[in-house]
C-alpha positions in Angstrom: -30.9 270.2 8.5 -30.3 266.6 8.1 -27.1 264.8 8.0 -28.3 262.0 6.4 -26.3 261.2 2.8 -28.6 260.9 -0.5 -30.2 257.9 -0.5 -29.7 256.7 -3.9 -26.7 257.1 -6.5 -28.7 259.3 -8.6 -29.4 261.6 -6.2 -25.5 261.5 -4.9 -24.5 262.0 -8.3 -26.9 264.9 -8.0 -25.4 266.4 -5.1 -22.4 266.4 -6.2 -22.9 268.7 -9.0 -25.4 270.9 -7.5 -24.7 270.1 -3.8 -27.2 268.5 -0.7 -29.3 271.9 -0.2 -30.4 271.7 -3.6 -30.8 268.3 -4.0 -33.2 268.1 -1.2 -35.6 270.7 -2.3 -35.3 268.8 -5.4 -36.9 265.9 -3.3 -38.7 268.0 -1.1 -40.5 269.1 -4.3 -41.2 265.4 -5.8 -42.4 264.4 -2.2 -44.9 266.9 -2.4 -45.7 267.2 -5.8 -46.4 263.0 -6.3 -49.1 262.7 -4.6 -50.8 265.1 -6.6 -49.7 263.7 -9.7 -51.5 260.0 -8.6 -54.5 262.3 -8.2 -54.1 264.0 -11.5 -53.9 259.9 -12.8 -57.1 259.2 -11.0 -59.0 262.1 -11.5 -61.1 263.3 -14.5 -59.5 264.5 -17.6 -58.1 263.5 -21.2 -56.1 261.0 -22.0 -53.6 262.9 -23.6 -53.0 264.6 -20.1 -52.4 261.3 -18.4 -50.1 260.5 -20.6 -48.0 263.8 -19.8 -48.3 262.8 -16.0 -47.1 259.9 -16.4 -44.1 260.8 -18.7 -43.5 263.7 -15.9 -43.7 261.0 -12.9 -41.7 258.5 -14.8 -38.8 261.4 -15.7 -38.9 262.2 -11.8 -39.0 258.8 -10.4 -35.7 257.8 -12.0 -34.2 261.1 -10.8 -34.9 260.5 -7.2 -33.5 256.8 -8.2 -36.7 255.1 -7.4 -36.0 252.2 -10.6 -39.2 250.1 -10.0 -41.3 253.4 -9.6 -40.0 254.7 -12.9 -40.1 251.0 -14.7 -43.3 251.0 -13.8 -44.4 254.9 -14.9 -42.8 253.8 -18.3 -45.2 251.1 -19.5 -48.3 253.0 -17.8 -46.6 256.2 -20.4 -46.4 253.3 -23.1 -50.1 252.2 -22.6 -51.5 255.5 -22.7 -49.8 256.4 -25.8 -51.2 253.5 -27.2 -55.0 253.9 -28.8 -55.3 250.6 -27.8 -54.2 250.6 -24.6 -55.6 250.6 -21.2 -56.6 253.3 -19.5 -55.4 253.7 -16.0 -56.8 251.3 -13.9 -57.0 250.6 -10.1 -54.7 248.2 -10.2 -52.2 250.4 -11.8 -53.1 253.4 -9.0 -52.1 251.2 -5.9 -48.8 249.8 -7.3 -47.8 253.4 -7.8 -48.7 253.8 -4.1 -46.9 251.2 -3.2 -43.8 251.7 -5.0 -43.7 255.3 -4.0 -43.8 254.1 -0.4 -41.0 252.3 -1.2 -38.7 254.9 -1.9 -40.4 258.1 0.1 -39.1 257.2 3.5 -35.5 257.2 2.2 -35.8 260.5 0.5 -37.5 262.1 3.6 -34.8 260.8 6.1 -32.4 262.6 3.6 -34.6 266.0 3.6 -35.2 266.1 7.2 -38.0 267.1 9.1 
């Protein structure tokens, strides 16, 4: 088990309610679970359903305390519920990459190996 404290306020906030053990399979599930998610983006389906992904990664994102991540979840959520909005792009794909990067090494130091 790791000793390492939560990484963000949110998530020390978090632990002190519900305590570290169940904080970190709260991260332990959005570490596993994103990924798919920015498939789920990328891949083939309706609009409508990227939209809830979005509002779902968005929700998550601020939990784990990842602010740009979610920032930037929120106007992607905004766009798609816009019928004139863009649809997700490319662009949009790899700064979700790279602000999950940004925040998935802190969470997994806190979760351990």
């Amino acid at each position: 088990m790791s000793s390492v404290p939560p990484p963000t306020a949110e998530l020390a906030e978090l632990a002190a309610v519900l305590g570290e053990d169940n904080v970190r399979t709260l991260v332990r599930t959005f570490l596993r679970d994103f990924p798919a998610s920015v498939a789920e983006l990328s891949g083939p389906g309706d609009r409508k359903n990227r939209h809830r992904v979005a509002h779902s990664m968005k929700s998550n994102s601020r939990l784990m305390g990842g602010h740009a991540l979610s920032a930037r979840m929120a106007a992607l959520e905004a766009r798609l519920d816009s019928p004139d909005g863009a649809d997700v792009t490319d662009d949009d794909l790899t700064l979700i990459e790279r602000d999950y990067a940004a925040i998935a090494d802190p969470l997994r130091l806190f979760v351990g190996p």
